[in-house]
C-alpha positions as CSV (number, residue, x, y, z in Angstrom):
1,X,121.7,82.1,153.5
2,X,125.5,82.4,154.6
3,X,127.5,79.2,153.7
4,X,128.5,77.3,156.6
5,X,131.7,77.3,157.8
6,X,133.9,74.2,158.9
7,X,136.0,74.7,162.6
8,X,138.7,72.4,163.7
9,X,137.7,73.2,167.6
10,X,134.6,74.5,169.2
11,X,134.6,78.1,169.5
12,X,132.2,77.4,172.6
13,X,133.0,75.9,175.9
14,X,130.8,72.6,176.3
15,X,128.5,71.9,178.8
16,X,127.8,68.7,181.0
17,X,124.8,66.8,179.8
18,X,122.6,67.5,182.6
19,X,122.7,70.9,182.4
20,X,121.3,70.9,178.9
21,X,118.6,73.4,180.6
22,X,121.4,75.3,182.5
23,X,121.7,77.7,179.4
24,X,118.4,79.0,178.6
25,X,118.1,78.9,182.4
26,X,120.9,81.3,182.8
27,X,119.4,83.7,179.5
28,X,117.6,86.5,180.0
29,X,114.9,86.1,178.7
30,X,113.4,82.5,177.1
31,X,111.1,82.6,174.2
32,X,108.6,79.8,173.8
33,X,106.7,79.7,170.2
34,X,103.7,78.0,169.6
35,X,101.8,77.6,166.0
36,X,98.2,79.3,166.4
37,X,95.4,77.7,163.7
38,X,93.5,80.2,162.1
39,X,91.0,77.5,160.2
40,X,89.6,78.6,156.7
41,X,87.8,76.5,154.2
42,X,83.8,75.8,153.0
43,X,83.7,72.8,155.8
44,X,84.1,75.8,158.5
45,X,80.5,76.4,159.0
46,X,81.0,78.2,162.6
47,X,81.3,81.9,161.8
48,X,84.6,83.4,163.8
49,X,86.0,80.6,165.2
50,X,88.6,82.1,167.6
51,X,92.5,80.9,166.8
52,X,93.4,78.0,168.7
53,X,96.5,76.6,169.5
54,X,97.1,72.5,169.8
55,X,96.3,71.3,173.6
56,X,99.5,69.1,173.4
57,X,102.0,71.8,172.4
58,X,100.1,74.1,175.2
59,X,100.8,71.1,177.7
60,X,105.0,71.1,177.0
61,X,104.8,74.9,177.0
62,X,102.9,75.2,180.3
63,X,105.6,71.7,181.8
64,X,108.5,73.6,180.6
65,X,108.0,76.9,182.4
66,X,107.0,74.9,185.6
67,X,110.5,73.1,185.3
68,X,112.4,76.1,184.8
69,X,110.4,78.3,187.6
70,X,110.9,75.0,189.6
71,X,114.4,73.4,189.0
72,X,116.6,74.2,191.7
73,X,119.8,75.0,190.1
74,X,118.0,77.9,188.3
75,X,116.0,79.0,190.7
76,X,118.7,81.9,191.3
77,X,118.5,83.2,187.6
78,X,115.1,83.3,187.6
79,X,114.8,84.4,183.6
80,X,111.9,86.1,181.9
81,X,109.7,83.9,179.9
82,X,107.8,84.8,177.1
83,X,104.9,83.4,174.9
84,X,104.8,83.9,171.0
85,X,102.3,82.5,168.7
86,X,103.1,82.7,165.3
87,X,99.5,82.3,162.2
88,X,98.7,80.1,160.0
89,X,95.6,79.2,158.3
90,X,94.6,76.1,158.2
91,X,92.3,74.1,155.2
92,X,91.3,70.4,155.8
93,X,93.2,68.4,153.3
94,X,94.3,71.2,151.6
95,X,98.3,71.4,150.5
96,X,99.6,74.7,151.0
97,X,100.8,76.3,148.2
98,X,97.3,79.9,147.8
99,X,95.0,80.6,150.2
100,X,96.8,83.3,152.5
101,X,99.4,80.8,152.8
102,X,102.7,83.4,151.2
103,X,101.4,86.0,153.9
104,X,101.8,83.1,156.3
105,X,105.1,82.2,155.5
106,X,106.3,85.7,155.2
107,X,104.5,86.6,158.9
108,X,107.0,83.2,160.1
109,X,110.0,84.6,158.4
110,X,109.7,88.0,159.7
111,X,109.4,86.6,162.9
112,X,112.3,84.4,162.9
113,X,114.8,87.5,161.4
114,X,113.4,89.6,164.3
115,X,114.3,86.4,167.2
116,X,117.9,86.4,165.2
117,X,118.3,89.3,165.6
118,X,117.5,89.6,169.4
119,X,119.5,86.5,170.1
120,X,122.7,89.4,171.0
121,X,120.2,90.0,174.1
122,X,121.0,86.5,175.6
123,X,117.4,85.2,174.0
124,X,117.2,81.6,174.2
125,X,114.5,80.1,172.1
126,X,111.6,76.9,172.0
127,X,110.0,75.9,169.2
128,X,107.1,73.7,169.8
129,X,105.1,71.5,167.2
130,X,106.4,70.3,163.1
131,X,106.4,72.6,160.7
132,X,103.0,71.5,160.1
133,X,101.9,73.4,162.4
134,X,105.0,75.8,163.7
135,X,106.5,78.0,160.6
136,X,109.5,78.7,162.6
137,X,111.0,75.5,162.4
138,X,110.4,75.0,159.2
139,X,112.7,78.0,159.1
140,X,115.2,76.8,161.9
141,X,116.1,73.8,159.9
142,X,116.4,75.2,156.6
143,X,118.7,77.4,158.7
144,X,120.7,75.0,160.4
145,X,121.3,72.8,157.2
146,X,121.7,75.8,154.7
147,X,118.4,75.0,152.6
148,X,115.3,76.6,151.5
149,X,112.5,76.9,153.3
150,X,109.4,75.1,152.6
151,X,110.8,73.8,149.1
152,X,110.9,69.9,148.9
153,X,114.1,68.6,148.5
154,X,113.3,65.7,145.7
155,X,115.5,63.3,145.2
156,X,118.3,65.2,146.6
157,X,117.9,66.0,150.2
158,X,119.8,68.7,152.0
159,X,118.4,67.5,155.7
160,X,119.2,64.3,157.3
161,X,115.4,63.6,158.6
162,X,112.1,63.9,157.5
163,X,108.7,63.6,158.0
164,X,106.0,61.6,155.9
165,X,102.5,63.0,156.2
166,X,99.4,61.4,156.7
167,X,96.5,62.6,154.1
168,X,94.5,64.2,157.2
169,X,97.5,66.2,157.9
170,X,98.1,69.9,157.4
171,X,99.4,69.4,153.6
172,X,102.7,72.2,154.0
173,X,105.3,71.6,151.7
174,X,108.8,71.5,153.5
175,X,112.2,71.4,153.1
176,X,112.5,68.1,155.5
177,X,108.9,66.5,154.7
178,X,105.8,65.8,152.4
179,X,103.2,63.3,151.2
180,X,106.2,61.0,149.6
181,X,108.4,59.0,151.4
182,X,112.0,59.8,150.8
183,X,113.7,56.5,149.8
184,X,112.3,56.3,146.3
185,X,109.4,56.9,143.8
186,X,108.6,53.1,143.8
187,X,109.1,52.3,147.7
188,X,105.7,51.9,149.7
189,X,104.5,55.5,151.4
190,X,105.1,54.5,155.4
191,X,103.8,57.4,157.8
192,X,106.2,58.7,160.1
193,X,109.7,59.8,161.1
194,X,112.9,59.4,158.5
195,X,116.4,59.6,159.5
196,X,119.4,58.9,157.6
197,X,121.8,55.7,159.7
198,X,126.0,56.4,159.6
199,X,125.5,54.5,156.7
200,X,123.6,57.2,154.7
201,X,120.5,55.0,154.2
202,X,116.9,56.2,155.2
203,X,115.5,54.5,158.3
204,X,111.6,55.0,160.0
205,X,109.8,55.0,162.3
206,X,106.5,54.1,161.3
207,X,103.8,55.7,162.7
208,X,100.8,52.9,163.8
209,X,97.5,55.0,165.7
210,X,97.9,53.9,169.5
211,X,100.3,51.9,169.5
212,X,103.3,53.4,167.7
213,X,104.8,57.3,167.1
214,X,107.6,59.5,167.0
215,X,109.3,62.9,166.6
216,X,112.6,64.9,166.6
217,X,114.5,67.4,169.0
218,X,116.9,69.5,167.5
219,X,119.3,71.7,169.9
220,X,121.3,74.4,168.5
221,X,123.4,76.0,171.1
222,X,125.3,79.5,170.5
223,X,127.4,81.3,172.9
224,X,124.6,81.8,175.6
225,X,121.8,80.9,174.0
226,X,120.3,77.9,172.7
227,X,117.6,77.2,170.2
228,X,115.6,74.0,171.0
229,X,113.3,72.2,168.2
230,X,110.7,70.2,170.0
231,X,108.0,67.9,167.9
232,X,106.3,64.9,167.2
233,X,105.2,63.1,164.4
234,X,101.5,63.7,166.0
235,X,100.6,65.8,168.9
236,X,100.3,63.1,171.3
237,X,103.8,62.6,170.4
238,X,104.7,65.9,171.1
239,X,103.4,65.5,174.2
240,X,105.5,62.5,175.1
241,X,108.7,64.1,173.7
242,X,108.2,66.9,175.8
243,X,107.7,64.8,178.7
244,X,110.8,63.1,178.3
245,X,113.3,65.9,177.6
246,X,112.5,67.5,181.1
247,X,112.8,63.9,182.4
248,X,115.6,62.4,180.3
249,X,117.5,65.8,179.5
250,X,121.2,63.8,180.2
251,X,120.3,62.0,177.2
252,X,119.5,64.8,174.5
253,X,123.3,66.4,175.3
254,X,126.8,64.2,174.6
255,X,128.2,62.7,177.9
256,X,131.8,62.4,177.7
257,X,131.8,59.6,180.0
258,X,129.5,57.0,178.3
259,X,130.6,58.4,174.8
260,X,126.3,59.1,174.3
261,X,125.2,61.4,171.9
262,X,127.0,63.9,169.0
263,X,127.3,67.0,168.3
264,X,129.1,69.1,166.0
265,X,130.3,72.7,165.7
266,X,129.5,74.4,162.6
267,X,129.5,78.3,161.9
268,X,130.1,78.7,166.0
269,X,126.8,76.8,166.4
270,X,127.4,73.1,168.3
271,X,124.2,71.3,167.3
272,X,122.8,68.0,167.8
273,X,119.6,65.9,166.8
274,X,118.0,63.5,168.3
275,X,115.2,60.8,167.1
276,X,112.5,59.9,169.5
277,X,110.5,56.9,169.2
278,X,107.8,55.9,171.2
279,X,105.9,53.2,172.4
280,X,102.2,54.4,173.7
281,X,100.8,53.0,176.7
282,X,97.3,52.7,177.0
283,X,95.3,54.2,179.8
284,X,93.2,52.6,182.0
285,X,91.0,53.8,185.2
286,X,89.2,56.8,184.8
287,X,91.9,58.7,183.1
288,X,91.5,56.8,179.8
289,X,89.4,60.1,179.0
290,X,91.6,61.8,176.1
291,X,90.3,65.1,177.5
292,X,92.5,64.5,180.6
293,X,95.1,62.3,179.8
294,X,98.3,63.7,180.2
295,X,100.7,61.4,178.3
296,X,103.5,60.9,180.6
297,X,103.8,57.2,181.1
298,X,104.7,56.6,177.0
299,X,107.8,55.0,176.3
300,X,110.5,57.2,174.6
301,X,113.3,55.7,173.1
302,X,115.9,58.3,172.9
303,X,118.8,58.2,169.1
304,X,121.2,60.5,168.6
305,X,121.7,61.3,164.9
306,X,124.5,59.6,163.8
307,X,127.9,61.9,163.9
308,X,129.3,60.9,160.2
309,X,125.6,62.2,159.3
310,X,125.6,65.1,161.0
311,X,129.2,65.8,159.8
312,X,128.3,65.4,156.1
313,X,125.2,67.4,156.3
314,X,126.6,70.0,158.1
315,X,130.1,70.6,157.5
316,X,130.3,71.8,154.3
């Protein structure tokens, strides 16, 4: 991967924080990816079980092309919006190093090259779901901080967050996550999201079933186009990210008034990440169904990654 490069002013013009969705809105054509589970393993008993994608990331997809079909200051653009599901085979409790999972990854990177490649079209891309269960971001952030994909960084890490599995999760080894928490060999495994504070020290957000959760956006914005990470620490935290960056979009882009949020340029790329934590709200009534709950009323606490962080990891 090309070596980033360091740029004393922003190639790029910058945009007002409300209109975070004003440049995809204005592409010509927006890409939305989803993962798509292929299950494998000797607990499959149902003969060909039909791919499936993850009812949570389907939800975002389906609220982010109503917003953008919807939203009146793009109503005039009106660009074309595509689905893409990128494979991956899935094996309960399985980590992913053999079985079909090379022709996986190679399927994802292919894929990835070819959207770089149309991003000269005015493509403007969204990536839903972790790499657990999305290969392409996997590949975005290895992009973005100039590491390998799907190699564990060790003791040395090349991206400023991270996410700590749970053993029921899908098991893929990553560049920014894995079984092991990454403060130290001898620190207590906590589930959930990592970040490095302006003081370079690894915070969390523990993950607690019901009551506690978390995830990441990552926007990467080029010229016309922009390339949005969207994901949760679990689905349902997907869900409520999703929610909230159609809801709260001022907050996941720098407002030069309040001084919220960072970015920085790099490589004529202005990027910026942003930790989400959230507080789940229980249902009551007769939506406390899971089957039709749709997640909105969670409480979504909204940090920009630190710019001496951000600086560090990606100027260099």
């Amino acid at each position: 991967m090309a070596a980033k490069t360091m740029q004393a002013t922003p190639a790029i013009k910058p945009i007002g924080p409300r209109r975070i969705w004003f440049t995809p809105g204005q592409s010509q054509e927006i890409l939305i990816c989803l993962g798509e589970y292929h299950l494998k393993g000797d607990m499959i008993t149902t003969p060909q079980i039909s791919p499936s994608i993850s009812r949570h990331d389907s939800v975002v997809s389906s609220k982010i092309i109503h917003f953008l079909s919807s939203e009146a200051e793009l109503r005039d653009a009106r660009p074309s919006v595509k689905m893409l599901y990128v494979p991956f085979s899935f094996t309960p409790q399985v980590v992913r190093n053999g079985d079909g999972f090379e022709e996986d990854r190679e399927r994802a990177r292919q894929i990835f090259s070819s959207i770089r490649e149309s991003r000269r079209s005015k493509l403007s891309v969204i990536m839903i779901g972790s790499q657990r269960v999305n290969y392409l971001v996997e590949y975005m952030v290895a992009d973005v901080f100039n590491c390998e994909p799907f190699v564990p960084a060790g003791g040395n890490p090349k991206v400023p967050v991270y996410l700590c599995y749970r053993n029921f999760d899908h098991l893929v080894p990553s560049c920014f996550g894995g079984q092991e928490n990454p403060l130290c060999e001898s620190a207590d495994i906590r589930h959930g999201t990592y970040y490095m504070d302006e003081n370079f020290e690894w915070q969390y957000f523990e993950w607690q079933e019901g009551e506690d959760d978390s995830g990441i956006v990552i926007v990467v914005r080029e010229a016309d186009c922009v390339e949005l990470a969207v994901f949760g620490f679990s689905g349902r935290a997907t869900s409520s990210i999703g929610t909230a960056l159609l809801q709260k979009s001022e907050q996941f882009w720098p407002d030069p008034d309040t001084g919220y949020g960072n970015t920085v340029v790099s490589g004529g790329k202005e990027i910026g990440v942003y930790l989400c934590r959230i507080k789940i709200r229980r249902s009551t009534g007769k939506l406390n169904n899971r089957v039709c709950r749709r997640f909105n009323d969670d409480l979504v606490e909204i940090v920009p990654l630190s710019r001496k962080v951000l600086e560090k990891f990606l100027l260099k």
